[in-house]
C-alpha positions in Angstrom: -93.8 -41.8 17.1 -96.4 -43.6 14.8 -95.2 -47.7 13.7 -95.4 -46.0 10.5 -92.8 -43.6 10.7 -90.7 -46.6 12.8 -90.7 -48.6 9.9 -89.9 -45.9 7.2 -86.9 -44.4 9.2 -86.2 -48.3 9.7 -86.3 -49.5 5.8 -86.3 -46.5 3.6 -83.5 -44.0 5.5 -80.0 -43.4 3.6 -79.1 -41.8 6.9 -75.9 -43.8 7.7 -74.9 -45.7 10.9 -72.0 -44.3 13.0 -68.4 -44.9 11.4 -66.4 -48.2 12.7 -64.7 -46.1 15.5 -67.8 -44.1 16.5 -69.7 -47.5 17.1 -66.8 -48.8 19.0 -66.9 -45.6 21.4 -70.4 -45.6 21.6 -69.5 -49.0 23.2 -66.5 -48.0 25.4 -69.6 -45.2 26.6 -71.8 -48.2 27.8 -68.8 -50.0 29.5 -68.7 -49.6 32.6 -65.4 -51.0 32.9 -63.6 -49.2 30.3 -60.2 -47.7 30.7 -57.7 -45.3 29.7 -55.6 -48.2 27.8 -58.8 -49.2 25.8 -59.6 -45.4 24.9 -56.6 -45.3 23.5 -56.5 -48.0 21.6 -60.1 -47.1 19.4 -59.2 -43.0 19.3 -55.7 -44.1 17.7 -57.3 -46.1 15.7 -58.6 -42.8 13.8 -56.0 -40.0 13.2 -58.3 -37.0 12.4 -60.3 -38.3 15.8 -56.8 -38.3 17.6 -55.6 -35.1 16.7 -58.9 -33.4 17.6 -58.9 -35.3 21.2 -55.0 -33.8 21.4 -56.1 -30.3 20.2 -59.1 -30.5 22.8 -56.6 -31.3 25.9 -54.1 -28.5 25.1 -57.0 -25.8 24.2 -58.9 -23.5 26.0 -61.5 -25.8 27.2 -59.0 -27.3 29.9 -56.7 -24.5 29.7 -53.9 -24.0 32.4 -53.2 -27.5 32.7 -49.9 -29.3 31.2 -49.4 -29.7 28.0 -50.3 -33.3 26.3 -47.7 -34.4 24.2 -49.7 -37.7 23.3 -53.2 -39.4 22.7 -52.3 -41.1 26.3 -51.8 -37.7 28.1 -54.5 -36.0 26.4 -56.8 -38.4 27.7 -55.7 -38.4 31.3 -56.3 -34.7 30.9 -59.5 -35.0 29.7 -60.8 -38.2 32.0 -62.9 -40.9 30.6 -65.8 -39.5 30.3 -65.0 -36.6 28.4 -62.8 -38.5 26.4 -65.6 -40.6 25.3 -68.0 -37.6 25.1 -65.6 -35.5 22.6 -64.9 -38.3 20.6 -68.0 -39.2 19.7 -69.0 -36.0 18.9 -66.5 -35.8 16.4 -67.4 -38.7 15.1 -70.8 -38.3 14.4 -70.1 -34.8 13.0 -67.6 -36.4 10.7 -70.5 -38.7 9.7 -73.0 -36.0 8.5 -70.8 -33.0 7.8 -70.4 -33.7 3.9 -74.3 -34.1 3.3 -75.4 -31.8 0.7 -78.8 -32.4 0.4 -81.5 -30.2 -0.4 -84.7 -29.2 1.9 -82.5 -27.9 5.5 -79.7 -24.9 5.1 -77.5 -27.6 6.9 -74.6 -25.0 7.5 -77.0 -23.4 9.5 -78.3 -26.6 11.1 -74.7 -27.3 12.1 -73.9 -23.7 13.0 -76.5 -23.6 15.5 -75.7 -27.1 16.7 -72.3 -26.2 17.6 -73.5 -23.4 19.2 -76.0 -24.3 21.4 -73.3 -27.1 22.4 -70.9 -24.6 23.1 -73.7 -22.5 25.4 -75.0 -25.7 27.1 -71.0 -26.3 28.5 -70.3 -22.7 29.3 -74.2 -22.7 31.1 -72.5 -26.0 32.8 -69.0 -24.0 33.9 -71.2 -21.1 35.2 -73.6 -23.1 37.3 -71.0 -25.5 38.4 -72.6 -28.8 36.8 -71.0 -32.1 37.1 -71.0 -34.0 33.5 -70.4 -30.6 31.6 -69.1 -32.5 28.3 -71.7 -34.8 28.2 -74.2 -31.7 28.2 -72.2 -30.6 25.3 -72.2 -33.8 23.3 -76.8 -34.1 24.1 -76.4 -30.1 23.0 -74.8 -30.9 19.7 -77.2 -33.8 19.0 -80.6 -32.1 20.2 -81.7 -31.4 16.6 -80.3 -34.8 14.5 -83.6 -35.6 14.2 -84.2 -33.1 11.7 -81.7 -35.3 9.1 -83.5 -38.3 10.0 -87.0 -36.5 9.1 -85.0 -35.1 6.0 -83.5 -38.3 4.5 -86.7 -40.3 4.9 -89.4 -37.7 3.4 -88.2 -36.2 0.1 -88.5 -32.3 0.5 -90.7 -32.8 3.8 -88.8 -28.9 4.7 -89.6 -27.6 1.1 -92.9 -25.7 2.6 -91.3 -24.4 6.0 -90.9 -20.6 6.1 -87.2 -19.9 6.2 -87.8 -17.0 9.1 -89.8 -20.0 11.1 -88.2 -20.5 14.5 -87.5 -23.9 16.4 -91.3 -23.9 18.1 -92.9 -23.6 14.2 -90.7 -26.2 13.3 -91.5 -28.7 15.6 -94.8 -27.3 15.2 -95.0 -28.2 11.5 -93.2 -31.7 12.0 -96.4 -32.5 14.5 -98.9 -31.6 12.2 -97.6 -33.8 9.4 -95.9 -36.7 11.3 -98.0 -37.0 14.9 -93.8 -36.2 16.6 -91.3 -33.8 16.1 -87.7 -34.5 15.7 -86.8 -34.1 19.2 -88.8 -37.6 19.6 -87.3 -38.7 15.9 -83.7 -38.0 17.2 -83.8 -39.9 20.6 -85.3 -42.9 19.1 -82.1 -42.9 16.7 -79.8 -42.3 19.0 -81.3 -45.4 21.5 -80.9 -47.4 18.2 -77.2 -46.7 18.3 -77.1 -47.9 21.4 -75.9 -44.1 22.9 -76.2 -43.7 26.6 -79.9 -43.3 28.4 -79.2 -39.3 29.6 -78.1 -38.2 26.1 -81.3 -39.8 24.7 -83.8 -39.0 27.2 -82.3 -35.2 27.0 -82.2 -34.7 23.0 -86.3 -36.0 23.3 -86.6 -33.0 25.9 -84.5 -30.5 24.6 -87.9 -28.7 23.6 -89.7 -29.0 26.6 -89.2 -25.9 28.3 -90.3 -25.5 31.6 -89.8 -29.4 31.8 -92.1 -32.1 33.1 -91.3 -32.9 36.9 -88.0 -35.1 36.8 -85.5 -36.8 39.0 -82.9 -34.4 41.5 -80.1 -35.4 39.9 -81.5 -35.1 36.0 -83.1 -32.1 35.8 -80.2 -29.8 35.9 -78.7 -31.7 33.0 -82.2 -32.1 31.2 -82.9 -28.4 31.7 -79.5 -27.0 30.5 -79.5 -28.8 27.2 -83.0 -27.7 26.6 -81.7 -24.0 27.7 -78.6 -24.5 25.1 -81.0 -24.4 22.5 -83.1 -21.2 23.2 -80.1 -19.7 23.7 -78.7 -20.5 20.4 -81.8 -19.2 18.9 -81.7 -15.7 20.8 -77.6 -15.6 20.2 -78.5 -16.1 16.6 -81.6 -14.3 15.3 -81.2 -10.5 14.6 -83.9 -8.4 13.0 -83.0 -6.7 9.9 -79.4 -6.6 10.5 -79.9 -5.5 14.2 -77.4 -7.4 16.7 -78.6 -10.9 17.9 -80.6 -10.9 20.9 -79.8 -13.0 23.6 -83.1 -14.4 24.2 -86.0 -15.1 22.0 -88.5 -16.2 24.3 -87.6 -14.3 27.7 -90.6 -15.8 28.8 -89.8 -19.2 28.3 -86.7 -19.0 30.7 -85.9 -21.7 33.2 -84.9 -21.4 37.3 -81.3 -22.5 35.4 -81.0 -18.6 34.0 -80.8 -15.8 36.1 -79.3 -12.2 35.7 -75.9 -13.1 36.6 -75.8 -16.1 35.2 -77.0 -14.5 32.1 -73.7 -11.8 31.4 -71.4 -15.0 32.7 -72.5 -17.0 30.5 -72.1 -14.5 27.3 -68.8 -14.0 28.7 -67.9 -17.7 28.6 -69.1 -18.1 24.8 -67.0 -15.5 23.7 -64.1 -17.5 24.8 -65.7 -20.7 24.2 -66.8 -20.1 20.4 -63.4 -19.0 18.3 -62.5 -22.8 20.4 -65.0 -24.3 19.2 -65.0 -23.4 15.7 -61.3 -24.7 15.3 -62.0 -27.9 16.6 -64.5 -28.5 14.3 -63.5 -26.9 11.8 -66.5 -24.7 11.1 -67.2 -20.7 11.5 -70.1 -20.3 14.4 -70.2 -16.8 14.8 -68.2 -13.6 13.0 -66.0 -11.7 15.1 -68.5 -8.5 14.7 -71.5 -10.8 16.2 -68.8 -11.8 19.0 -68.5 -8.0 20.3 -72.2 -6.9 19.4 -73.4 -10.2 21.8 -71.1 -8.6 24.6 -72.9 -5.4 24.6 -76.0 -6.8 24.4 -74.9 -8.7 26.9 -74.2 -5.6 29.3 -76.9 -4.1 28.1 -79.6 -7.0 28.7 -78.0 -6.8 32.5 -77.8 -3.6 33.3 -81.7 -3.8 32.7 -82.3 -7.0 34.3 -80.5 -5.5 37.5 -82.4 -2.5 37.4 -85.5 -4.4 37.0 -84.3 -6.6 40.3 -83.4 -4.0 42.0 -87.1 -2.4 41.4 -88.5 -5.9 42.5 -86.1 -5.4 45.4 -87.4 -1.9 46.7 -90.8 -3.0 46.2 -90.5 -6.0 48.6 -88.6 -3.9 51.0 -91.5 -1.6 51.3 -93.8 -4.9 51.4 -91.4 -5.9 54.0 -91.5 -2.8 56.0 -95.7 -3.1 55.7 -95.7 -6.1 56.7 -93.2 -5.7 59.9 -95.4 -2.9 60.9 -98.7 -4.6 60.6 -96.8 -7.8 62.4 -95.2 -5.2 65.4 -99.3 -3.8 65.6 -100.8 -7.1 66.2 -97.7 -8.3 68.3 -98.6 -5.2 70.4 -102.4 -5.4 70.3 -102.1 -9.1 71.2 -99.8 -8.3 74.9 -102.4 -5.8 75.6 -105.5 -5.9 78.4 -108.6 -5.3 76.0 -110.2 -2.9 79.2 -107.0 -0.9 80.1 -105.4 -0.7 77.5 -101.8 -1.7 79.3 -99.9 -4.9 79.6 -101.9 -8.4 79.8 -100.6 -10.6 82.5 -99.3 -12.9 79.7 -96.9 -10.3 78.7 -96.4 -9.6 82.0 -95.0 -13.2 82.9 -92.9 -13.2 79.8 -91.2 -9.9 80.7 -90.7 -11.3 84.2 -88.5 -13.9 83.3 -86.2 -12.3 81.2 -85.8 -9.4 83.0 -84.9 -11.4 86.2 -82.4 -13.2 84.1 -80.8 -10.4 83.5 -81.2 -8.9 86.6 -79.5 -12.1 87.8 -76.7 -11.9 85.5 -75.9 -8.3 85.8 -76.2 -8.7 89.1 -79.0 -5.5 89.5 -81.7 -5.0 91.3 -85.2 -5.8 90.2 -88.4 -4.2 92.3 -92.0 -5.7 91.8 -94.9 -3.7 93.1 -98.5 -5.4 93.6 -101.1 -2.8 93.8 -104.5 -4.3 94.7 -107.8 -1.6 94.6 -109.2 -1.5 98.3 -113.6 -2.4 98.2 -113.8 -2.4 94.5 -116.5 -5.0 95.2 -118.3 -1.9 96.5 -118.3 0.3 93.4 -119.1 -2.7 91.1 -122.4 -3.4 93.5 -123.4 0.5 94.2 -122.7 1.5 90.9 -122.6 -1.2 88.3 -119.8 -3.2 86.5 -120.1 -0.8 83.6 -119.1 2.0 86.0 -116.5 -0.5 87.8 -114.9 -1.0 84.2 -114.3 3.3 84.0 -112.7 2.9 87.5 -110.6 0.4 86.1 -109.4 2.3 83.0 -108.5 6.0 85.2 -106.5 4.1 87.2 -104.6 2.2 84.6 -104.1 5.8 83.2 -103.3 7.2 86.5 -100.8 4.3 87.4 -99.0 4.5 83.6 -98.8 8.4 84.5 -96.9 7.5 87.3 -94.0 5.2 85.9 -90.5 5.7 84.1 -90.6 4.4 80.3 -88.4 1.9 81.1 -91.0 0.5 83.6 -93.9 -1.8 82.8 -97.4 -2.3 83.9 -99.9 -4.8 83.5 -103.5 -5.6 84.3 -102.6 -8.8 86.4 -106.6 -9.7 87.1 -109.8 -8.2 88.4 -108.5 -5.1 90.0 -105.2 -6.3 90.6 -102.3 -4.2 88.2 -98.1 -4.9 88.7 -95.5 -3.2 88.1 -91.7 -4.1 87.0 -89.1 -1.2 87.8 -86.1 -2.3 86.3 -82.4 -1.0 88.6 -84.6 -0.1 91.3 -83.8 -1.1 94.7 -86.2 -2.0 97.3 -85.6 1.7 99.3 -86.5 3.4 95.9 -89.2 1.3 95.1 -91.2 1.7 98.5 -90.9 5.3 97.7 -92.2 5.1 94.7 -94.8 2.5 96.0 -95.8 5.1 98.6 -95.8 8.3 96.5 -98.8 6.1 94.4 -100.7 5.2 96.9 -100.9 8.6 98.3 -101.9 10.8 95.2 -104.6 7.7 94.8 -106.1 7.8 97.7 -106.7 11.8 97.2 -107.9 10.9 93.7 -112.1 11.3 93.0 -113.0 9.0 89.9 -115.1 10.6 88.0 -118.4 7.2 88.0 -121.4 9.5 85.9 -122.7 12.2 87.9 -120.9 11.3 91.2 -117.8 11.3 91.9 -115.9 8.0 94.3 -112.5 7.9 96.5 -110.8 4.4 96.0 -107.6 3.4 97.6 -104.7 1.0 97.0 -103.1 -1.6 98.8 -99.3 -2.0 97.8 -97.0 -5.0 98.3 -93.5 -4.4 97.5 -90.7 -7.2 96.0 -86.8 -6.6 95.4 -84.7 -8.9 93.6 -80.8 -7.9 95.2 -78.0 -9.6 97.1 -80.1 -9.4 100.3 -83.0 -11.2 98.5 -82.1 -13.1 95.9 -85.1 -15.3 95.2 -84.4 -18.1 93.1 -86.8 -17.6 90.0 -88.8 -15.1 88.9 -92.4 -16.5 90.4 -90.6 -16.1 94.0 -90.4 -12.9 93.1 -94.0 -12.6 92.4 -95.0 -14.4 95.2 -93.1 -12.4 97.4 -94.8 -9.3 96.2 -98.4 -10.9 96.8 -97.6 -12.0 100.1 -96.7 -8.1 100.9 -99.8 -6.8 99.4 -101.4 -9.8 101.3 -100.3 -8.5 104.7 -101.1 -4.8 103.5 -105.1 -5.9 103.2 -104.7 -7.6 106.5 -102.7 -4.6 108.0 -106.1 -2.0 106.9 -105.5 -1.6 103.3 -104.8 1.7 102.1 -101.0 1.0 102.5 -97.6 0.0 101.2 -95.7 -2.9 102.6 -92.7 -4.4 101.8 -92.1 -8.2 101.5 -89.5 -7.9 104.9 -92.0 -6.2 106.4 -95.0 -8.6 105.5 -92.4 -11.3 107.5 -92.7 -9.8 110.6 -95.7 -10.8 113.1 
């Protein structure tokens, strides 16, 4: 706000100062010691004020609780803070509600006061927001600014299109004052003395998405400003048509959602008909009531069909993504050469399937194949031909094995294998059986053809060997495979074996 404008709303306003038992509310609000007793004693002072605070503890608002037979009851019903908050909302209403001058529609100003109020406490109930009737009370005074504007410039409205919504209005206050009446009506309000939140909310009820603000704040800051839009969209049909519930979709805030949306609705159409008898003042016709419940439905059923599209389509992203995640997963545990099992994934595999080998109390069977003189082929026939070699026997070996069995490239020309169940009789069969159809294997190395063989060193995890982790294991299986080079090569031995001289 310009000094200017300060000093006119200062010296040349009409606009009147709160009534003798608003002031002393707006008081008992900045007393942090106040108490029921002192509440009281100001509300009774005003019988209209009184009655209203009765009416409010025995309607809807707190329904299902005991009646209040008296002011005293009412306000133990209510709690301070509400107490404080109704009341001086009814007083400051009372204040204004007989002006009759010209430049605003001030029924409609005050309709869509009391209606945004009423949506900012049923937005409040829905999402379970502390300081509900204080959210109400900053709701109902969001737009006050526009009677200070009013009072103080002689037909400053005169020129504003009647159809022009709240962003054109504060739009045509900025051109011609440098603020808009959001700013106008917290700097009003902070010269009554009303409480920081309610100011510093009424001068951002029109700054939607807000600015970055404090935890605690922004809920409350963001639903009076949400009161607001919604009381535009509740409000404005189109020649005739049912209001619509938004005006500005776009404009919505992380407070709103789709089922916040229909809830909300609901609560207003209890909330309203309340509302309108404690202040004495039609909101909305019973016909608008029922037409804003199916749109309502209507704006839900959409929404949820919209979510649920949004839903499929990142359930398919998902399932992309998974895929691509499970390809790389698998590309990443596999030897670039053989196309099996990297040793990493190897080890990994190791340990958790001796664990549960160990706890299910099964036998786990390790073989350690080794080539015989590949040295040989790499020398006679180069490492590109040694790397063929390497990939027919992978294929070869896989060829052999069970799909619950694994194999891995453990290094050079060394490749393992993990046979889940098997005991160590079994497993030197199948250990033998390989080594056998290998050794009357050609590889194909260009032209030529070359005979390789294997050595074999066989490991069994069982109540006769129960090796303590899963590297004994491994090292068992070496040490067989070991004695199998040292026996000849070209064989199978067993770890018990491999201890004998």
């Amino acid at each position: 706000m310009t000094p200017e404008l300060e000093k006119r709303l200062r010296l040349f306003i009409d606009f009147p100062s709160p009534a003798g038992v608003a002031a002393q509310v707006i008081d008992l609000a900045n007393d942090p010691k106040v108490n029921f007793a002192r509440i009281a004693q100001v509300i009774g002072q005003d019988p209209a004020l009184s009655i209203k605070v009765l009416r409010t503890a025995n309607s809807a608002f707190y329904g299902g609780r005991r009646k209040s037979q008296n002011l005293p009851q009412a306000i133990m019903v209510l709690g301070l803070n509400a107490t404080l908050t109704l009341a001086l909302g009814f007083s400051l209403m009372r204040t204004f509600e007989r002006d009759t001058k010209q430049g605003i529609d001030y029924p409609c100003f005050w309709r869509r006061a009391l209606l945004s109020a009423t949506a900012a406490r049923a937005l409040a109930e829905v999402k379970h927001l502390p300081d509900a009737e204080e959210m109400f009370l900053a709701a109902l005074l969001q737009d006050i600014g526009i009677l200070a504007i009013d009072r103080s410039h002689e037909d400053f409205y005169r020129d504003l299109p009647q159809s022009a919504g709240h962003h054109e209005l504060s739009a045509f206050e900025r051109a011609r004052l440098g603020c808009d009446h959001a700013e106008v009506g917290a700097w009003l309000l902070r010269s009554w003395n009303i409480p920081a939140l309610l100011c510093d909310a009424v001068e951002a009820s029109h700054q939607l998405p807000l600015l970055s603000l404090q935890a605690d704040r922004e809920a409350f800051m963001e639903g009076v400003a949400l009161s607001g839009v919604l009381a535009d969209g509740l409000t404005r049909g189109e020649d005739g048509a049912p209001p619509r519930l938004l005006s500005e979709p776009e404009t919505e805030p992380s407070l709103l959602d789709e089922i916040a949306l229909g809830e909300i609705v609901a609560k207003l159409k209890e909330r309203v008909p309340e509302t309108e008898v404690l202040f004495g003042q039609e909101i909305m016709a019973p016909w608008e009531l029922d037409a804003l419940m199916g749109r309502a439905r209507e704006a839900l059923l959409i929404r949820n069909l919209d979510t649920l599209k949004r839903f499929e389509d990142l359930a398919d992203a998902y399932c992309d993504l998974s895929a691509r995640t499970e390809e790389l997963t698998r590309v990443a545990a596999l030897d670039s050469l053989t196309n099996v099992f990297n040793r990493r994934y190897f080890e990994e595999q190791l340990q958790a399937l001796f664990a549960q080998a160990c706890a299910s109390d099964w036998p786990l069977s390790l073989l350690f194949a080794d080539l015989d003189r590949f040295k040989q082929v790499n020398d006679a026939h180069g490492h590109q031909a040694g790397d063929d070699v390497l990939r027919t026997v992978a294929g070869f070996l896989k060829g052999q094995l069970r799909d619950g069995d694994l194999l891995a490239r453990y290094g050079g020309e060394e490749f393992v294998v993990l046979l889940p169940g098997v005991n160590s009789k079994d497993a030197s069969r199948v250990a033998g059986r390989i080594a056998t159809m290998f050794r009357a294997r050609p590889h194909p190395v260009g032209a030529r053809r070359v005979w390789i063989t294997l050595s074999i060193g066989v490991a069994t995890r069982d109540a006769e060997h129960p090796f303590a982790d899963a590297m004994e294991l491994l090292q068992a299986a070496d040490r067989a495979v070991y004695a199998a080079k040292h026996r000849g090569r070209n064989r199978v031995v067993t770890f018990q074996e491999s201890l004998l001289a």
